[in-house]
Backbone and ligand atoms as CSV (ligand in chain L), in Angstrom:
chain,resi,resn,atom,element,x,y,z
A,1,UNK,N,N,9.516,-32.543,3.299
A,1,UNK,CA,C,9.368,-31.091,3.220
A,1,UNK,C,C,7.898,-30.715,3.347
A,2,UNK,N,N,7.674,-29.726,3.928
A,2,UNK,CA,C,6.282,-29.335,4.265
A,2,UNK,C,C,6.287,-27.707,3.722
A,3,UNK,N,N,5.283,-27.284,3.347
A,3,UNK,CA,C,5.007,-25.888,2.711
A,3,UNK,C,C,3.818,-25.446,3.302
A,4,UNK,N,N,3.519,-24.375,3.616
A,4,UNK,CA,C,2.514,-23.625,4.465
A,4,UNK,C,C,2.098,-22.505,3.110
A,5,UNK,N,N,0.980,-22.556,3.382
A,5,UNK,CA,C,0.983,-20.805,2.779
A,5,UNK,C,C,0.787,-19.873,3.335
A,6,UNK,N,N,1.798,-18.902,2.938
A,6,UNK,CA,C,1.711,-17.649,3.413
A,6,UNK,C,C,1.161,-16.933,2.404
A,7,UNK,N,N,0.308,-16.098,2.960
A,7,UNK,CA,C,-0.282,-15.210,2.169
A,7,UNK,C,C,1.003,-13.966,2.212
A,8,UNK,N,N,0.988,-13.897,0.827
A,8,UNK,CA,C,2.177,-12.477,0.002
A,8,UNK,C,C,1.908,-11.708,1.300
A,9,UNK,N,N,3.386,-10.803,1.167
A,9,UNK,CA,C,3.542,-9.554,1.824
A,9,UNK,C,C,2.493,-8.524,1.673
A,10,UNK,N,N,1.691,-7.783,1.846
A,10,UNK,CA,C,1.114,-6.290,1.733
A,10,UNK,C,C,2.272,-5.171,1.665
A,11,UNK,N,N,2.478,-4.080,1.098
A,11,UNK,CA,C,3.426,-3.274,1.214
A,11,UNK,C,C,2.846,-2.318,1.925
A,12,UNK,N,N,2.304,-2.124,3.260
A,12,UNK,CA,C,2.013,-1.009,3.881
A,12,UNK,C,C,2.076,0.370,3.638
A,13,UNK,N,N,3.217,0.917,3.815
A,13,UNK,CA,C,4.001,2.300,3.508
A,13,UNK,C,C,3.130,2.557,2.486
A,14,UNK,N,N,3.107,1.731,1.251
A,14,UNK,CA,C,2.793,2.311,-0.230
A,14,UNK,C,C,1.291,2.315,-0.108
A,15,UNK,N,N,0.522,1.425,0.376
A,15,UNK,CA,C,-0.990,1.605,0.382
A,15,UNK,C,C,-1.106,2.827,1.309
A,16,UNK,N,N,-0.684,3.253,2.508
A,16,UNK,CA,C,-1.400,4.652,2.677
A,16,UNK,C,C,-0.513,5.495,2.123
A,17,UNK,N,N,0.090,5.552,1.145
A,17,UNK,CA,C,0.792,6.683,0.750
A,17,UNK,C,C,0.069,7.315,-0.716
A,18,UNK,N,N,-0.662,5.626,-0.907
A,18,UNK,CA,C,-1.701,5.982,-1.791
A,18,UNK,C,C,-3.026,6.515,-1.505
A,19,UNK,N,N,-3.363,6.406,-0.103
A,19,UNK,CA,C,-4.513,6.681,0.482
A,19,UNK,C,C,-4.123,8.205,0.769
A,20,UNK,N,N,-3.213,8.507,1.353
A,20,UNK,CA,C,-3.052,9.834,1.160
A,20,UNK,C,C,-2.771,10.742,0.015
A,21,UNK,N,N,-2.426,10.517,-0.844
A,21,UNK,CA,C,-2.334,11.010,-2.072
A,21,UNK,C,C,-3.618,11.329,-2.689
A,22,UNK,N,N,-4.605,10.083,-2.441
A,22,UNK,CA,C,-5.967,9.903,-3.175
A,22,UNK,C,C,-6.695,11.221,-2.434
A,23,UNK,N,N,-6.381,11.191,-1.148
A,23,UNK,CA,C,-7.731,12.557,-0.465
A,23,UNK,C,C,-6.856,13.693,-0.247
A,24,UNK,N,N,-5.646,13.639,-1.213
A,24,UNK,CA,C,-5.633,15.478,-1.301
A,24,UNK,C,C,-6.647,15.922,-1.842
A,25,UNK,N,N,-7.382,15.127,-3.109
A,25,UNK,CA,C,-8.227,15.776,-4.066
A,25,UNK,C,C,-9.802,15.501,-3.657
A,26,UNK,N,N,-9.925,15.412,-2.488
A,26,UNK,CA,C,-10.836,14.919,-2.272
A,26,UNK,C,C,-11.695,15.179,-0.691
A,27,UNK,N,N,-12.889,15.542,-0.563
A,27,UNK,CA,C,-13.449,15.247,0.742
A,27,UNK,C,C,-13.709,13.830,1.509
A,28,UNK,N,N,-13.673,13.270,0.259
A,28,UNK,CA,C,-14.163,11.219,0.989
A,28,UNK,C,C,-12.675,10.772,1.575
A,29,UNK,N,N,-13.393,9.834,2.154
A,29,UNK,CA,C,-12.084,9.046,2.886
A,29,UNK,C,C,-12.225,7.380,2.351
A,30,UNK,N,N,-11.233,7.291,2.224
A,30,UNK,CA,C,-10.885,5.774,1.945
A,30,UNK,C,C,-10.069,4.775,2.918
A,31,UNK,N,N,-10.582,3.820,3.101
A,31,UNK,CA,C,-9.853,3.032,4.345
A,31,UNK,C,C,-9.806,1.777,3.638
A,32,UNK,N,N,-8.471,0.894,4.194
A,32,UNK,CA,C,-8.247,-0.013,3.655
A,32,UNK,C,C,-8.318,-1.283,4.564
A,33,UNK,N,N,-9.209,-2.236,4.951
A,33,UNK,CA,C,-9.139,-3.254,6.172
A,33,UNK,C,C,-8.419,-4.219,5.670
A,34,UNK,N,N,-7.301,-5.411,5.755
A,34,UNK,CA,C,-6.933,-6.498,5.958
A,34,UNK,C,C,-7.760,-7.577,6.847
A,35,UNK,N,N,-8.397,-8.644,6.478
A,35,UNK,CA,C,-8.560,-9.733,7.201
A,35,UNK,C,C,-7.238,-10.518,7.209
A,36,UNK,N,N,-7.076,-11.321,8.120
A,36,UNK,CA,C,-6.010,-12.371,8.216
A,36,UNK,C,C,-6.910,-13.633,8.228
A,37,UNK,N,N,-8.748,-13.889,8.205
A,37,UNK,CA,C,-9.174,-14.871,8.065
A,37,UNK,C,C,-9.539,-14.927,6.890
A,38,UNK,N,N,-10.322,-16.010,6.278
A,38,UNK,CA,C,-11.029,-16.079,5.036
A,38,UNK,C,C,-12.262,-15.596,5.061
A,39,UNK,N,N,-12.649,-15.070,4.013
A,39,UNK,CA,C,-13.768,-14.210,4.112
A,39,UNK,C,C,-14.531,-14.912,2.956
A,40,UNK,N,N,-15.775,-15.916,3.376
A,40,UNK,CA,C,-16.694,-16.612,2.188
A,40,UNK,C,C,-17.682,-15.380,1.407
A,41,UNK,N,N,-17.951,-14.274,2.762
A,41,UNK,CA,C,-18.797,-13.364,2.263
A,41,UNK,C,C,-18.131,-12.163,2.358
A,42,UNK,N,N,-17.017,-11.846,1.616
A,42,UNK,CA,C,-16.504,-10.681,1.443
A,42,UNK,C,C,-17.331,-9.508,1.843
A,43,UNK,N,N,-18.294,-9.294,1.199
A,43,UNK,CA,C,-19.261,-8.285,1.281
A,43,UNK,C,C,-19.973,-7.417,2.797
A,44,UNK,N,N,-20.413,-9.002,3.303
A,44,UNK,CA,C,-20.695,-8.991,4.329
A,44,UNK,C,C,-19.601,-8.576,5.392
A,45,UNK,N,N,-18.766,-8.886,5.033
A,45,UNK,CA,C,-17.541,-9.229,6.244
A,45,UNK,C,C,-17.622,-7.418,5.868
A,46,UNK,N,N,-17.143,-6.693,5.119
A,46,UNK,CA,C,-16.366,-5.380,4.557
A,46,UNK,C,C,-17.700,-4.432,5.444
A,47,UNK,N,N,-19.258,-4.919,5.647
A,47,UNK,CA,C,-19.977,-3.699,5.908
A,47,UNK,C,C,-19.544,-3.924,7.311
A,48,UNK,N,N,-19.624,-5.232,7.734
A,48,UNK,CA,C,-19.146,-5.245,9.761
A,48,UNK,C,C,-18.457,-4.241,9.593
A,49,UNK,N,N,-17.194,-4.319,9.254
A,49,UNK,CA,C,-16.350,-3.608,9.409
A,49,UNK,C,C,-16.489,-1.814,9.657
A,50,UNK,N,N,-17.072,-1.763,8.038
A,50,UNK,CA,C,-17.367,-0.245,7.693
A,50,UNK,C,C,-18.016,0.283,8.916
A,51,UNK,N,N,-19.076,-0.468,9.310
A,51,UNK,CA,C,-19.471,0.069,10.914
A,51,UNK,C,C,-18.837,-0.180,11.845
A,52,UNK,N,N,-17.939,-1.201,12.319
A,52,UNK,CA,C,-17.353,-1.003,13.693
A,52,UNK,C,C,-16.186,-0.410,13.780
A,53,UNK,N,N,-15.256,0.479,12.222
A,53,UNK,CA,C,-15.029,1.321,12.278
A,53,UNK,C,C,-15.025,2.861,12.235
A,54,UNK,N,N,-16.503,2.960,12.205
A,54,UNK,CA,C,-16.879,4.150,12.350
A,54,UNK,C,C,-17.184,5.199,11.206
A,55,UNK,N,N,-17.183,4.172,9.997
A,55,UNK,CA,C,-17.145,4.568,8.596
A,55,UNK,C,C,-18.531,5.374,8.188
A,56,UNK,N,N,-19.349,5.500,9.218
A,56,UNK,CA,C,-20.988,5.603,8.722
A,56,UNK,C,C,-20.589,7.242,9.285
A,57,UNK,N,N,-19.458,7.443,10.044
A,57,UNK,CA,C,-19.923,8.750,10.831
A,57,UNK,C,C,-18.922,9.983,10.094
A,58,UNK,N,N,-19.005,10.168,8.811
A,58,UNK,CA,C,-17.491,10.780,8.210
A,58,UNK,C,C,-18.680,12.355,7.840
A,59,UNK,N,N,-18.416,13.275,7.646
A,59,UNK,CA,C,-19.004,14.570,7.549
A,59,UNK,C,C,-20.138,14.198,6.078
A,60,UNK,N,N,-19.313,14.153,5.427
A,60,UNK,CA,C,-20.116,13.891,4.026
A,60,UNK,C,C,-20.532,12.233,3.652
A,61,UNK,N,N,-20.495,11.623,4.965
A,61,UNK,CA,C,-21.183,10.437,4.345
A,61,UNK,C,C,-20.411,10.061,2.657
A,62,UNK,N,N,-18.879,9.928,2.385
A,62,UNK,CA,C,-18.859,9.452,1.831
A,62,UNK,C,C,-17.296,8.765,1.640
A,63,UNK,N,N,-17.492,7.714,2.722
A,63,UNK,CA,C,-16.486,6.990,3.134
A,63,UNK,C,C,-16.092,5.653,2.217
A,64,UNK,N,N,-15.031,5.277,1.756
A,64,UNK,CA,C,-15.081,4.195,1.193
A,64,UNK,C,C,-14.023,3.145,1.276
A,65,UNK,N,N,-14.741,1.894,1.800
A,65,UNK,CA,C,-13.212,0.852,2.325
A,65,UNK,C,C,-13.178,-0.297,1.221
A,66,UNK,N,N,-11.917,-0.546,0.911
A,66,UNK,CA,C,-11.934,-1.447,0.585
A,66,UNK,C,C,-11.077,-2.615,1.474
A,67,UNK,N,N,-12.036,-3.681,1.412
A,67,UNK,CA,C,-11.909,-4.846,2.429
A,67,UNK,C,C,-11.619,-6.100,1.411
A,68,UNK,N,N,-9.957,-6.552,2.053
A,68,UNK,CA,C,-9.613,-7.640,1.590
A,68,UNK,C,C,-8.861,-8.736,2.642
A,69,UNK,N,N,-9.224,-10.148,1.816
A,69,UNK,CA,C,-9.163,-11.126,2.551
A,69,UNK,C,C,-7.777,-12.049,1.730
A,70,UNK,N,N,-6.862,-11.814,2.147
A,70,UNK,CA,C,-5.763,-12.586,1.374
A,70,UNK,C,C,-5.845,-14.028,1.384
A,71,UNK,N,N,-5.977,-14.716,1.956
A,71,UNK,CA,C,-5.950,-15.735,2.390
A,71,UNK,C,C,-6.998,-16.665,1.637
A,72,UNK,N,N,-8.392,-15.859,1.488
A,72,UNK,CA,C,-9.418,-16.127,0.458
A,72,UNK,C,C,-9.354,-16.106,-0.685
A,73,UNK,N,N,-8.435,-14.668,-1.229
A,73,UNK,CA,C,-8.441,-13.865,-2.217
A,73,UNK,C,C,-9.525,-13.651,-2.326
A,74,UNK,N,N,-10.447,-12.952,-1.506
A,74,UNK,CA,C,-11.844,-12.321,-2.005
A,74,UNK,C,C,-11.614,-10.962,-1.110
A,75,UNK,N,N,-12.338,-10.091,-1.592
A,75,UNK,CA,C,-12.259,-8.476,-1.575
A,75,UNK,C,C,-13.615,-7.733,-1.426
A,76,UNK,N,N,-14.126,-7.028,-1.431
A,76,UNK,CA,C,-15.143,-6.062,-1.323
A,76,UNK,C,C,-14.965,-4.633,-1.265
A,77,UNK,N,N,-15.518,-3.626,-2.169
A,77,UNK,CA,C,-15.262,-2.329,-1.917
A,77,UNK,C,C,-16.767,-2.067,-1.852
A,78,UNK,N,N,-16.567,-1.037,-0.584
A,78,UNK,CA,C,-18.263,-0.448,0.437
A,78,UNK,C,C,-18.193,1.001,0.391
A,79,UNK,N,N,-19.031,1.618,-0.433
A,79,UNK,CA,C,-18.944,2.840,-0.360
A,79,UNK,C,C,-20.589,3.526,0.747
A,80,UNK,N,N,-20.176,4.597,1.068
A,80,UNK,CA,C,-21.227,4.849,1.948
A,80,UNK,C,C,-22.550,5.198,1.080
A,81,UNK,N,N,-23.551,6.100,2.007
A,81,UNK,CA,C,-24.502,6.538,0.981
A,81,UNK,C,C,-24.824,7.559,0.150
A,82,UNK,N,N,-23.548,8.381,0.283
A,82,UNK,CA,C,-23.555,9.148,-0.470
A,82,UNK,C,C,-22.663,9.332,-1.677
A,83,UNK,N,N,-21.875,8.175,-1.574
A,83,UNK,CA,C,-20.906,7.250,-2.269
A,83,UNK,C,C,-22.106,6.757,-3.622
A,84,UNK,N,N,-23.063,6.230,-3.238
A,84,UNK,CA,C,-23.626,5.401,-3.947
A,84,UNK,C,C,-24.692,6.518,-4.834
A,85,UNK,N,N,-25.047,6.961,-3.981
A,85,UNK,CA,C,-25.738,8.453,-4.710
A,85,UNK,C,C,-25.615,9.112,-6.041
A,86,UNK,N,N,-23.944,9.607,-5.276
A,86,UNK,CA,C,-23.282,9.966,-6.719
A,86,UNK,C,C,-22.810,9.400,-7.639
A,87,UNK,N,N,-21.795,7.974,-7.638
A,87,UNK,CA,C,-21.053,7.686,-8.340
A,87,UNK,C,C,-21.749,6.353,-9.223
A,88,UNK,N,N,-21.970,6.471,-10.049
A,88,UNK,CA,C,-22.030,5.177,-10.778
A,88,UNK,C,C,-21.542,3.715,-11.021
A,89,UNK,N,N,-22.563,2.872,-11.070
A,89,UNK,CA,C,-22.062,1.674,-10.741
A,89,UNK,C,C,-21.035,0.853,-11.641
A,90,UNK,N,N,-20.991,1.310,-13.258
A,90,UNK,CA,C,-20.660,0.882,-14.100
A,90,UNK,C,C,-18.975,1.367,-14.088
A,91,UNK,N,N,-18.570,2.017,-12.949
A,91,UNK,CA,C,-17.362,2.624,-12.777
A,91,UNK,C,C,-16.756,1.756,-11.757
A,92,UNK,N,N,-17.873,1.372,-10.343
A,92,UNK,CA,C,-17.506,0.503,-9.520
A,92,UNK,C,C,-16.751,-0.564,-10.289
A,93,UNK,N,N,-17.803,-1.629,-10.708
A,93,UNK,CA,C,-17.626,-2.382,-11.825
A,93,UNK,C,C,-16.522,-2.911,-12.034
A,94,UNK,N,N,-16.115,-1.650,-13.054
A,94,UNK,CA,C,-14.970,-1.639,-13.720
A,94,UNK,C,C,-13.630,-1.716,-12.612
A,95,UNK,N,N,-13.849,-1.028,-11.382
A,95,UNK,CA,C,-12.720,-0.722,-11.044
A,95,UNK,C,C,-12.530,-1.599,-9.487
A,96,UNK,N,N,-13.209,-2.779,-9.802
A,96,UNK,CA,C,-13.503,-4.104,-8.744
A,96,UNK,C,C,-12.992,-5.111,-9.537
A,97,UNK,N,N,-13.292,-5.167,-11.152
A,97,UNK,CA,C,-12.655,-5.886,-12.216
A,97,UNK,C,C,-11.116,-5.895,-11.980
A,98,UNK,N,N,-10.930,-4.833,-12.876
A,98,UNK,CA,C,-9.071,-4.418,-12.390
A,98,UNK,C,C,-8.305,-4.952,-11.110
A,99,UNK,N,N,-9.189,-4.674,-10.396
A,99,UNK,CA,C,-8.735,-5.364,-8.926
A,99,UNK,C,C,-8.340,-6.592,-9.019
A,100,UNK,N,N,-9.187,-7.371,-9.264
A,100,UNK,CA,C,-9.630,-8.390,-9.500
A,100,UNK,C,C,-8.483,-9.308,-9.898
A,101,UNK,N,N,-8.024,-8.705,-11.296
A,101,UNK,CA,C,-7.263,-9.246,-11.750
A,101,UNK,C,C,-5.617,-9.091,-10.793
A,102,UNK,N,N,-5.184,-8.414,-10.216
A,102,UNK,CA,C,-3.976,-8.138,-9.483
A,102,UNK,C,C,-4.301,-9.264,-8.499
A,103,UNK,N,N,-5.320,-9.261,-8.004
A,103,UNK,CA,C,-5.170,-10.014,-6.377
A,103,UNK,C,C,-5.298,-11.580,-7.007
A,104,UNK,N,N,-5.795,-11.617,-8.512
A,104,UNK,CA,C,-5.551,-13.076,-8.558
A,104,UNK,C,C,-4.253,-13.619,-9.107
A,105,UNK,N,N,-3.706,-12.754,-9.265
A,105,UNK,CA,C,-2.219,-12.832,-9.987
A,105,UNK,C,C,-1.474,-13.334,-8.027
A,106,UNK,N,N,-1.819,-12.215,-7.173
A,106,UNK,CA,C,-1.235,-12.329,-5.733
A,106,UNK,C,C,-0.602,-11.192,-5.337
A,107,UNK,N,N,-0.879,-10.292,-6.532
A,107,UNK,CA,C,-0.547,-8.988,-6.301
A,107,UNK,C,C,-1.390,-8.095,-5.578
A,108,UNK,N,N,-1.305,-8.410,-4.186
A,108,UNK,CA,C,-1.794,-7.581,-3.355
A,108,UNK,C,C,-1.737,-6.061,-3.178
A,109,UNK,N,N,-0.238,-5.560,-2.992
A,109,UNK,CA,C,-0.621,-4.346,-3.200
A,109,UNK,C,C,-0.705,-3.538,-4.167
A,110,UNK,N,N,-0.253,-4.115,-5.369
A,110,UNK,CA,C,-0.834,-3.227,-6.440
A,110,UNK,C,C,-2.527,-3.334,-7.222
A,111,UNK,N,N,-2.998,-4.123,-6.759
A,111,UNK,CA,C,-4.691,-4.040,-6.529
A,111,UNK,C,C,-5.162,-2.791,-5.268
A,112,UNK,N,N,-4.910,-3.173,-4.127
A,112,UNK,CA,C,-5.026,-1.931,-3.436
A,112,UNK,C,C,-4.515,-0.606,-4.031
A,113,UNK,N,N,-3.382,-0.907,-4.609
A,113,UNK,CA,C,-3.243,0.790,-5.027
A,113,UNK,C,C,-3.684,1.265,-5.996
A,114,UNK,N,N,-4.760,0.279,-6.788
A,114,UNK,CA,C,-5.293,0.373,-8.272
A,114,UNK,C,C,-6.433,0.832,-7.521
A,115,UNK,N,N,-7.136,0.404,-6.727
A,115,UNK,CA,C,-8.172,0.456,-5.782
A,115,UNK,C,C,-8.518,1.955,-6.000
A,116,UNK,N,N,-7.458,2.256,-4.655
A,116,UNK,CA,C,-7.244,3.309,-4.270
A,116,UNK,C,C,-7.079,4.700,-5.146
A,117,UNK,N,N,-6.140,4.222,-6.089
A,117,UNK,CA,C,-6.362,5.637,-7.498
A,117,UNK,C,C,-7.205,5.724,-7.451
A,118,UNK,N,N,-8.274,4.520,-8.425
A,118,UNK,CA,C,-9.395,4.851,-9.218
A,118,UNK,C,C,-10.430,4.982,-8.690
A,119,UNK,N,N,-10.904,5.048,-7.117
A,119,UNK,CA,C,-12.200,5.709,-6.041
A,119,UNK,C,C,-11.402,6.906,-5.805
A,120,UNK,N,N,-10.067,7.452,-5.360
A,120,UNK,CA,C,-9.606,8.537,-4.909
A,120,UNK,C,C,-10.180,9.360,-6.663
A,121,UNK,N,N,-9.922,9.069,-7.476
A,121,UNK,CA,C,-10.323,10.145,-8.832
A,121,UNK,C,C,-11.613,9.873,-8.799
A,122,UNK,N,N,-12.488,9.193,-8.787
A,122,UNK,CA,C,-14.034,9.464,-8.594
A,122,UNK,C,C,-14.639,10.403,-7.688
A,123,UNK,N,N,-13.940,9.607,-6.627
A,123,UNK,CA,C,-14.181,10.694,-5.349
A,123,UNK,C,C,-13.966,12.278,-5.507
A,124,UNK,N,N,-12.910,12.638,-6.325
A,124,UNK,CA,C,-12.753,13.777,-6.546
A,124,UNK,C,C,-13.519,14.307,-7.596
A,125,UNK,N,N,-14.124,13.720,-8.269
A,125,UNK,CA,C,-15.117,14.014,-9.458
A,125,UNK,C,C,-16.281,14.638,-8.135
A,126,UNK,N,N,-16.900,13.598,-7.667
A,126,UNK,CA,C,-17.898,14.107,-7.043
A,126,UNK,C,C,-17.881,14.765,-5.478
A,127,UNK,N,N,-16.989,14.611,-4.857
A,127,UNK,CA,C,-16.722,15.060,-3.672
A,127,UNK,C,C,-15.509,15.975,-3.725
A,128,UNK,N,N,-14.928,17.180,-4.103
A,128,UNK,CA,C,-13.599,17.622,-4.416
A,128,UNK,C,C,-13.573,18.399,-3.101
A,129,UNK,N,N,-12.401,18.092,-2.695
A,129,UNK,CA,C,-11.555,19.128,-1.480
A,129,UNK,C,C,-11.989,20.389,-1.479
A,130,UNK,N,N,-12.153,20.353,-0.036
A,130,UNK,CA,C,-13.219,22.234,0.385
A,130,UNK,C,C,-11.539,22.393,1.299
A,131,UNK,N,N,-11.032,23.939,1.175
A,131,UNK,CA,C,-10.622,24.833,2.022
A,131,UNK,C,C,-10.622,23.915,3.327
A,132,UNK,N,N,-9.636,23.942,4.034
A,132,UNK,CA,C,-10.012,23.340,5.811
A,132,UNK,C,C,-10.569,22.112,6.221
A,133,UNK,N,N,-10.367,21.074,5.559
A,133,UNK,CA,C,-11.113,19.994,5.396
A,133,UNK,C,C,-9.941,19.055,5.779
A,134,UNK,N,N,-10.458,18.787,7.114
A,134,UNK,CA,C,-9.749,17.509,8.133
A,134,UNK,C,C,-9.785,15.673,7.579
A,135,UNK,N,N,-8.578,14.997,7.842
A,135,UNK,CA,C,-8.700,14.240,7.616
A,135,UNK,C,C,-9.206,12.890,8.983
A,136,UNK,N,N,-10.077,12.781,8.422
A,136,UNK,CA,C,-11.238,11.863,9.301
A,136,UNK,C,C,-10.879,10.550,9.953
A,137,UNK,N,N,-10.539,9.721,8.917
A,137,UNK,CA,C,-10.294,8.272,9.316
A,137,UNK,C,C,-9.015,8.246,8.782
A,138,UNK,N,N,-7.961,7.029,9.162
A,138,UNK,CA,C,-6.849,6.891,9.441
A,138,UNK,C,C,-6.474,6.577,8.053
A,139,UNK,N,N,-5.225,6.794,8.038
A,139,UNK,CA,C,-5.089,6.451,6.215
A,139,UNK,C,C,-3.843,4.912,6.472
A,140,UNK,N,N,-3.687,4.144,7.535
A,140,UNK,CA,C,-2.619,3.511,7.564
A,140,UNK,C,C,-4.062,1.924,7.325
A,141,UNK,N,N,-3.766,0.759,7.456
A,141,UNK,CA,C,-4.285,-0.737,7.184
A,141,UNK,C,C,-4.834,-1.002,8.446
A,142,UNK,N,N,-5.918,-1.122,8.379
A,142,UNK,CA,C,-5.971,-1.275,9.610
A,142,UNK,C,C,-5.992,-3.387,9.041
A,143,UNK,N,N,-5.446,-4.133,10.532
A,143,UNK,CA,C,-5.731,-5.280,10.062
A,143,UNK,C,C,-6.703,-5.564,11.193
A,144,UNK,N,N,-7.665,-6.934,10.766
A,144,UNK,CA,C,-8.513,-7.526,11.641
A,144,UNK,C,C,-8.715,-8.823,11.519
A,145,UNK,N,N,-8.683,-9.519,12.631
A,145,UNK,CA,C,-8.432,-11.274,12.542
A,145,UNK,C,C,-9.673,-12.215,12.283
L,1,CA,CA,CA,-8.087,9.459,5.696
């Protein structure tokens, strides 16, 4: 008998349903990347990204992805610069911790959707929904190999 690993399911549907939920209250955008490789430098890997998806160019500069690597189990959340401006780090922190703990359990998407609450309610602390305010970047996973 031979065993492979598969890295757990993601529940799609429910992560942007959380991503949409999160920027009713909110001007920031949140994006969620999937690697399908291992990511040694999470960090690194999550800013490529943030730029070659276009994350630097959002109205209010205050875009925020979180980038995970299943396969690694390592993660990164990248907030832009006006992300970093406002919000405090001791909140990041905390809410990279929490994460933390789901994705090492293998609970993938309920880390993303823990994610996702707790920057979508920050975000709305400091960035709250204006009147007419378009949604920017895509709210579905994007994946990347
Ligand atoms: Ca969006």
């Amino acid at each position: 008998m031979i065993f492979f690993y598969v890295p757990p399911k993601v529940d799609h549907p429910r992560v942007t349903a959380a991503i949409t939920a999160a920027e009713q209250h909110t001007s920031g955008e949140i994006r969620v990347v999937i690697a399908r490789h291992r990511a040694a430098d999470p960090v690194a890997a999550a800013k490529k990204q943030f730029e070659r998806l276009g994350m630097t160019r959002t109205a209010h500069r205050n875009g925020v992805l979180i980038f995970l690597a299943p396969r690694s189990r390592t993660f990164a959340v990248i907030g832009d610069t006006a992300v970093h401006e406002k919000c405090g780090d001791a909140l990041w922190l905390e809410l990279t911790a929490a994460m933390s703990g789901h994705f090492k359990r293998g609970d993938f998407t309920g880390g993303l959707v823990h994610g996702i609450e707790r920057a979508g309610a920050l975000l709305a602390v400091h960035f709250p929904r204006t009147a007419g305010e378009q949604d920017q970047l895509p709210n579905d996973i994007t994946e990347v190999d």
